[in-house]
C-alpha positions in Angstrom: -15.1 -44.9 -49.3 -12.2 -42.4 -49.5 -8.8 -42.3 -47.7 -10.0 -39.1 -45.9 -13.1 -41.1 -44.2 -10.7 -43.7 -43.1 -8.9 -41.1 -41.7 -11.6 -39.2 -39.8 -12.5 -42.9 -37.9 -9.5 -43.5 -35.8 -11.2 -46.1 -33.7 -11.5 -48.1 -37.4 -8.2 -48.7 -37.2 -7.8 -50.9 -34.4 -10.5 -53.4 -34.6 -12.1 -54.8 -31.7 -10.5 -52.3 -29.6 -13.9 -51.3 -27.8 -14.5 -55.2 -27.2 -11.3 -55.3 -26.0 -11.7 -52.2 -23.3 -14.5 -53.6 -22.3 -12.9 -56.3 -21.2 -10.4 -54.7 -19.3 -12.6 -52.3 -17.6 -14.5 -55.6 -16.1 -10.9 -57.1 -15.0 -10.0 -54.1 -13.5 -13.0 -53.6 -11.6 -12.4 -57.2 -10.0 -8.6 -56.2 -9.0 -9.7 -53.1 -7.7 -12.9 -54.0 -5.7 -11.9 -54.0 -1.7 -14.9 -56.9 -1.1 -15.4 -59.0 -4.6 -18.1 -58.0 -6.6 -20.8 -60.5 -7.8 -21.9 -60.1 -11.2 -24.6 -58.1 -11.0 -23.0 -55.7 -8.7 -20.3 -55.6 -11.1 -22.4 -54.4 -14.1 -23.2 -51.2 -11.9 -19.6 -51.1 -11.4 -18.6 -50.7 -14.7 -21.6 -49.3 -16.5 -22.4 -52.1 -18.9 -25.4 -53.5 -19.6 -25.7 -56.9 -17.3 -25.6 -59.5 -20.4 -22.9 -57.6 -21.8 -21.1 -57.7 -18.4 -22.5 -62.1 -17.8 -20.9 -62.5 -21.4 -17.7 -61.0 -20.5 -17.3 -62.8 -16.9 -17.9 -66.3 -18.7 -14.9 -65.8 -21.1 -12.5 -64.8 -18.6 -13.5 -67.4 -16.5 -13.1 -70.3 -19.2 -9.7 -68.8 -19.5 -8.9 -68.3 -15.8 -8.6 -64.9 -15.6 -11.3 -64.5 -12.7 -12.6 -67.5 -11.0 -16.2 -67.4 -9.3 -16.9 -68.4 -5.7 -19.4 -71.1 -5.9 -21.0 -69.9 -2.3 -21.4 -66.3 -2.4 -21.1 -65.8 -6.2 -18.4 -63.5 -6.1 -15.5 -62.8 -8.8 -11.8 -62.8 -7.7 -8.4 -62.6 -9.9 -8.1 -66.1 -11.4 -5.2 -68.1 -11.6 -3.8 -67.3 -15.0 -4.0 -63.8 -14.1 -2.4 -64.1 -11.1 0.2 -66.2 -12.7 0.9 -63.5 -15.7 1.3 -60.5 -12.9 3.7 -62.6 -11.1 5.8 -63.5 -13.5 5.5 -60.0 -14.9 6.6 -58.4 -12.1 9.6 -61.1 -11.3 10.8 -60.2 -14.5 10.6 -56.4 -14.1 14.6 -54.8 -14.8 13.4 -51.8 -12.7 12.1 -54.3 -9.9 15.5 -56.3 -10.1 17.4 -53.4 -10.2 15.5 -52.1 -6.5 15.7 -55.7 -4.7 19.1 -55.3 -2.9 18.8 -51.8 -2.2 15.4 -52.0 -0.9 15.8 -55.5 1.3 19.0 -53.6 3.4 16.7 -50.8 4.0 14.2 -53.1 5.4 16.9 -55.3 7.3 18.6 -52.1 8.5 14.5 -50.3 9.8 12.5 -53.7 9.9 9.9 -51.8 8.6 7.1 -52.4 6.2 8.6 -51.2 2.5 7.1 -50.3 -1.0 8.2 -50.0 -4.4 5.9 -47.8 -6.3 5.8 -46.8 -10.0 3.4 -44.7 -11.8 -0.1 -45.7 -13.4 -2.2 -43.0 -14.8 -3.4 -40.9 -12.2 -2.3 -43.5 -9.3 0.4 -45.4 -7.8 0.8 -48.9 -8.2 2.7 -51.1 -5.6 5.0 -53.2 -7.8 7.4 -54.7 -4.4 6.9 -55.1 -1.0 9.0 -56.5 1.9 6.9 -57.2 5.0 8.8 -56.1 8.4 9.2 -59.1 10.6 7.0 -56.9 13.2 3.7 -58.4 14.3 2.0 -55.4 13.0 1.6 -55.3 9.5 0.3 -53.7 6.4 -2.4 -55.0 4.4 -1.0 -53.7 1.2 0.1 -56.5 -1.6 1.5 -56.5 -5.0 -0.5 -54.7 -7.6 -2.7 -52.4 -5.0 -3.2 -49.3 -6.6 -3.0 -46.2 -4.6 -4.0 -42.5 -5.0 -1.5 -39.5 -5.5 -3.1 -37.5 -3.4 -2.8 -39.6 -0.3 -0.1 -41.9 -0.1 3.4 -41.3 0.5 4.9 -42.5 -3.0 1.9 -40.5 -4.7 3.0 -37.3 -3.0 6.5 -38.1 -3.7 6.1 -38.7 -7.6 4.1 -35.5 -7.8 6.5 -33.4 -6.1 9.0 -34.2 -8.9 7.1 -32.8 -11.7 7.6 -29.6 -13.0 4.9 -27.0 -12.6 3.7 -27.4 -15.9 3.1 -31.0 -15.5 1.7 -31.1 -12.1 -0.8 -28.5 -12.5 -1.9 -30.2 -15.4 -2.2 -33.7 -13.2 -3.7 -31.6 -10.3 -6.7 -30.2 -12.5 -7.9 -33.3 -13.3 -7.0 -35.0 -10.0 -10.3 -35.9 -8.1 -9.5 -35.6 -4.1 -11.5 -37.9 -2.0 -11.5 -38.4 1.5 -9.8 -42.1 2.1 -9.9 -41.6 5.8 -10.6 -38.0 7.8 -7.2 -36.9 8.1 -7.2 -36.8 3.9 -5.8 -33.8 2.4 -8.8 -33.2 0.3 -8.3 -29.1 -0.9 -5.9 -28.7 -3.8 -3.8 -25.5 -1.8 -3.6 -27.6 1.4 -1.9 -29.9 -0.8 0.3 -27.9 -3.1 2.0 -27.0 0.0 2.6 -30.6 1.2 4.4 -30.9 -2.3 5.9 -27.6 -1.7 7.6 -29.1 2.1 8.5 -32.4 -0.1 10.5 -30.6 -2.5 12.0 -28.7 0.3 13.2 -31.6 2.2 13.7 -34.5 -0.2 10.7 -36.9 1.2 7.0 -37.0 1.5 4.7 -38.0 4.6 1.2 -39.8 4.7 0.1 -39.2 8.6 -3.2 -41.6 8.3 -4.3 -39.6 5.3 -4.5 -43.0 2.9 -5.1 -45.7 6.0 -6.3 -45.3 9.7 -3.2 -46.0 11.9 -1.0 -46.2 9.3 2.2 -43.4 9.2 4.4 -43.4 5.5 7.7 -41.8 4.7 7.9 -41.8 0.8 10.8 -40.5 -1.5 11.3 -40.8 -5.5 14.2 -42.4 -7.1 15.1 -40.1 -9.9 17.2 -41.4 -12.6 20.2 -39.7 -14.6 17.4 -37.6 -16.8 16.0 -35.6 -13.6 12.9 -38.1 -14.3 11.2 -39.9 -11.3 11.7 -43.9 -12.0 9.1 -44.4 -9.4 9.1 -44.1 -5.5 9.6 -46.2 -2.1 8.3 -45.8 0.7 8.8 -46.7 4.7 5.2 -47.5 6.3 4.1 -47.8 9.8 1.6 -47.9 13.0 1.2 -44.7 14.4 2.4 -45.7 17.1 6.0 -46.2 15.8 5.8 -43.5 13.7 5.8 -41.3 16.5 8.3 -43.0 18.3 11.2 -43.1 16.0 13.6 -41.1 14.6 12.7 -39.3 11.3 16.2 -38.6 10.4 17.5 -42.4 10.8 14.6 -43.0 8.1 14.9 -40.4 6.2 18.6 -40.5 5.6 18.4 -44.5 5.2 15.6 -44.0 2.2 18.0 -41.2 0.3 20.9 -43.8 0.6 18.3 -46.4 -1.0 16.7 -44.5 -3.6 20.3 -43.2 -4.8 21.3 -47.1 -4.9 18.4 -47.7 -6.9 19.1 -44.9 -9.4 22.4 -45.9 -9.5 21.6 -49.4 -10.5 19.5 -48.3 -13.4 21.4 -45.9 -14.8 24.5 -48.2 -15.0 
């Protein structure tokens, strides 16, 4: 075969790289799942055939990347996984870099916090520090959140420049999470508009039902967004508190973050 029919089949050149998605795409589905999937429910999940799908469940299991409840016969994050994003994730410089800053703006609000960075078209929760309130967030390490709807997602896409964010935007699917969901593209150009304006972005129950978020980007040296915090809430509090004790505490945060990475 010639040189120029090696180069017109790309995916040649990585072998195994479809085996290898495939695998990923069932891992992901698992982490991503609000109720665990079973196998079979999985399959429709993903969009692979059902052996294909039993095949691929019984090798990450033998290597304990999911584990399989023995009553209900449903697939959760196994151990080794769990161990890997842990250690992953302890060993982050950005992460590091955000501890001190982010635990005195928790001591100083005691107040539910997030550290968010980028992922494709979402968000990805990569710290959190729980508020010693009794109310409290479900959230956890490694939940992945929309753009459209959460605080650090409408923070990060207020720092692109128009070029960039209409190009996120027209591909940006805009579901309904709960009813007060920003779901038309306009409506929501202008809440990017007002974040721009005044340095932070809110999610008033538009990602979770009683939940209120203040979210604001750390922007490094570059003018690029390292990724984004945010201050989350009952409604209850929300509507009780001062914005501008919040807001000024997160700029002080995010500009000790930045200042941390770019030294």
């Amino acid at each position: 075969m010639s040189k120029d029919a090696h180069e017109g089949s790309p995916r040649e050149e990585v072998p195994g790289t479809a085996a290898f998605s495939r695998f990923m795409r069932v891992l992901q589905a698992v982490c991503d799942s609000n109720d665990p999937p079973t196998k079979a429910r999985l399959a429709t999940l993903v969009d692979l055939p059902r052996p294909t799908v039993y095949r691929i469940v019984a090798a990450l299991k033998a290597e304990g990347m999911l584990t399989e409840s023995r009553g209900s016969g449903t697939l959760l994050p196994g151990p080794r996984l769990l161990s890997l994003a842990a250690r992953g994730w302890e060993r982050s410089d950005f992460r590091q870099a955000a501890q001190a800053p982010l635990t005195r703006l928790r001591d100083l609000l005691d107040e539910t916090i997030h550290l968010a960075i980028a992922s494709g078209d979402e968000m990805v929760y990569i710290d959190k520090l729980e508020s010693n309130r009794t109310v409290r967030m479900m959230s956890r390490i490694g939940t992945r959140v929309p753009l459209h709807s959460s605080s650090v997602g409408k923070a990060w896409l207020a720092t692109l420049d128009p070029e960039a964010l209409q190009a996120v935007l027209d591909r940006l699917p805009l579901p309904a999470r709960t009813r007060h969901t920003v779901t038309d593209r306009t409506a929501l150009e202008r809440q990017l508009h007002a974040t721009r304006e005044r340095g932070y972005s809110l999610d008033i129950q538009e990602n979770e039902d009683d939940i209120c978020c203040y979210g604001r980007a750390i922007v490094g040296r570059d003018g690029r967004p390292l990724g984004c915090i945010s201050v989350s809430m009952p409604r209850y509090r929300f509507e009780e508190t001062d914005a501008r004790l919040i807001t000024q505490a997160m700029a002080e945060c995010v500009r000790d973050i930045a200042r941390e990475c770019d030294g």
